[in-house]
N, C-alpha and C positions, 0 to 999 in steps of 0.2 A: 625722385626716382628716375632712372635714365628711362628713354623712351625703348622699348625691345628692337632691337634690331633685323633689318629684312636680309635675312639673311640668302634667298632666292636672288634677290635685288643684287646684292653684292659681289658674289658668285658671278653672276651676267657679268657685271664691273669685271670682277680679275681677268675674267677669260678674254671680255674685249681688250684690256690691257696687253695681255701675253698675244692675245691673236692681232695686234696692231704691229708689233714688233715681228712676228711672223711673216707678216706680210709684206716688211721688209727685206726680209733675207735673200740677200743675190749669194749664187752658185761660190762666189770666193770668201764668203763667210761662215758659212756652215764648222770650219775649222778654226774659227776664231778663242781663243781663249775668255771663259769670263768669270765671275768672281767666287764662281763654285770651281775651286780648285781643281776637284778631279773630274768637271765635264765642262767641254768645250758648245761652239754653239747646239751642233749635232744632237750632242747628250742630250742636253737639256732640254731639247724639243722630246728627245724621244720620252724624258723622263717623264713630262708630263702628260704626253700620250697614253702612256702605259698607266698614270695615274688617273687620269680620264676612264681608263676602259675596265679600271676595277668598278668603278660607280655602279654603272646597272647592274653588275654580278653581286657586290654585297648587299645592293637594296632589293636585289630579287630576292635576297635569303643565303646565296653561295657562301659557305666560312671562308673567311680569306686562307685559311689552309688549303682549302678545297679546290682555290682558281689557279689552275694552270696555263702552263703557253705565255704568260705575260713579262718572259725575261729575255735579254736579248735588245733586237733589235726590232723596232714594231715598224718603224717608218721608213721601210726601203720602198723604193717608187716611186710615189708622188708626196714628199712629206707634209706638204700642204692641205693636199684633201684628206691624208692621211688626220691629220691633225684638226680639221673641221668636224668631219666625221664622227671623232670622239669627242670632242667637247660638245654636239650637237645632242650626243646620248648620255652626254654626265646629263647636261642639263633639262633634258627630259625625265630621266629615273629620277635630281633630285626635285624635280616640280611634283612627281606622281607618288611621292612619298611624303607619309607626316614629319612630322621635325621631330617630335615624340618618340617616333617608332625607334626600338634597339635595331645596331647593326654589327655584326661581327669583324670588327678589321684586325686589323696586322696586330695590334694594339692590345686587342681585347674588347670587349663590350663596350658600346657606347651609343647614344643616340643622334639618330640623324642630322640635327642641328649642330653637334658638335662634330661629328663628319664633313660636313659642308663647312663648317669655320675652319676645319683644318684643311681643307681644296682650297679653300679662298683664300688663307692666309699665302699658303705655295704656291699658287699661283700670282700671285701678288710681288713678292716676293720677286720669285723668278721675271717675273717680265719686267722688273727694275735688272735684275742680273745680265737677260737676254739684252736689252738696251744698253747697259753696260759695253758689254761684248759686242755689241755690233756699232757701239757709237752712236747709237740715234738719241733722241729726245726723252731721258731716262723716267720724268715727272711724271707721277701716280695718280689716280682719281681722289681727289684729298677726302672726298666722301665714303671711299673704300678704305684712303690710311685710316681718317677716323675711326671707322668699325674695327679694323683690326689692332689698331691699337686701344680700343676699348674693349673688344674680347683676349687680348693677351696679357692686358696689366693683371688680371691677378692669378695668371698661368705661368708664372717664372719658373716658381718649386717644379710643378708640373713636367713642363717646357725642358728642363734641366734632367727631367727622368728620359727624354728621347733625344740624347745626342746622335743618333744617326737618320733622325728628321728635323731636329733644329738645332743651330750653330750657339754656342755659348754668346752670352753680351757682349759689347765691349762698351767703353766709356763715352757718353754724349757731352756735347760741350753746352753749357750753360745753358745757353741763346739758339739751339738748334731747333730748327722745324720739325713740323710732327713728319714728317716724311723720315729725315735723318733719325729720331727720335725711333722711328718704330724701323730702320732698315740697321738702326744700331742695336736694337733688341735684339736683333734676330742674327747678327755678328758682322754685319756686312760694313765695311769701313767706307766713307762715304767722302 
């Protein structure tokens, strides 16, 4: 039997991930191109700011029909603390919540656990993308690929009913790492 996964723990990983490459970003980057076709570096921060800042609001109860304001442009200012900020309250709402408990997102009904595996995966994700686009040091916490490529292997069918949250496969070579392995799940050519 595999051992259950911490998924709090993990979580903590992606964000340090995405927030290491953040904290890279000089003023002549922000417009950089990267492997999410339709957002650049900018996007992408914001994307996942605004996916940060649903957190507290679906684990207080709010239906994701129900949250407003969260489209647009969330980190004009200081994008940085802009970006602290929410990932600071993803990860306090999901510490102060059971993994058990239902939450209503975009999706439909689902529980807290698999809410947080799907932040974690995106954010994971993304902050190979962000590294991408800014040229830094792309490599993942291989203890985060692990988990996320153990919560996606038997999520394909799934995975495949939200194409406008995750990219179709493409084909891994043989002898590829679990990094490549799991950035090739998720459609990213590597």
């Amino acid at each position: 039997m595999l051992a259950e996964l911490n998924w709090l723990r993990l979580h903590k990983l992606a964000i340090a991930e995405f927030d290491f490459r953040v904290r890279q970003i000089q003023a002549e980057y922000w417009e950089a191109s990267t492997p999410c076709e339709e957002w650049d570096v900018y996007d992408l921060v914001n994307h996942n700011v605004k996916e940060n800042l649903w957190v507290p609001l679906l684990l207080s109860g709010t239906p994701a029909d129900q949250v407003g304001g969260l489209s647009g442009d969330v980190i004009t200012g200081d994008p940085e603390m802009v970006w602290e900020e929410s990932w600071n309250d993803a990860v306090t709402a999901f510490s102060n919540a059971g993994l058990d408990e239902l939450v209503w997102s975009r999706n439909g009904e689902i529980t807290v656990k698999e809410y947080i595996s799907q932040r974690t995966c995106d954010l994971a994700i993304h902050a190979w993308d962000l590294a991408v686009g800014l040229g830094v040091d792309p490599v993942i916490d291989s203890e985060l690929v692990l988990g996320i490529r153990t919560w996606s292997s038997g999520r394909k069918e799934n995975l495949a009913k939200l194409p406008e949250l995750y990219d179709p496969p493409i084909k891994s070579e043989f002898d590829a790492d679990d990094q490549t392995l799991l950035l090739n799940f998720f459609g990213r050519e590597v």
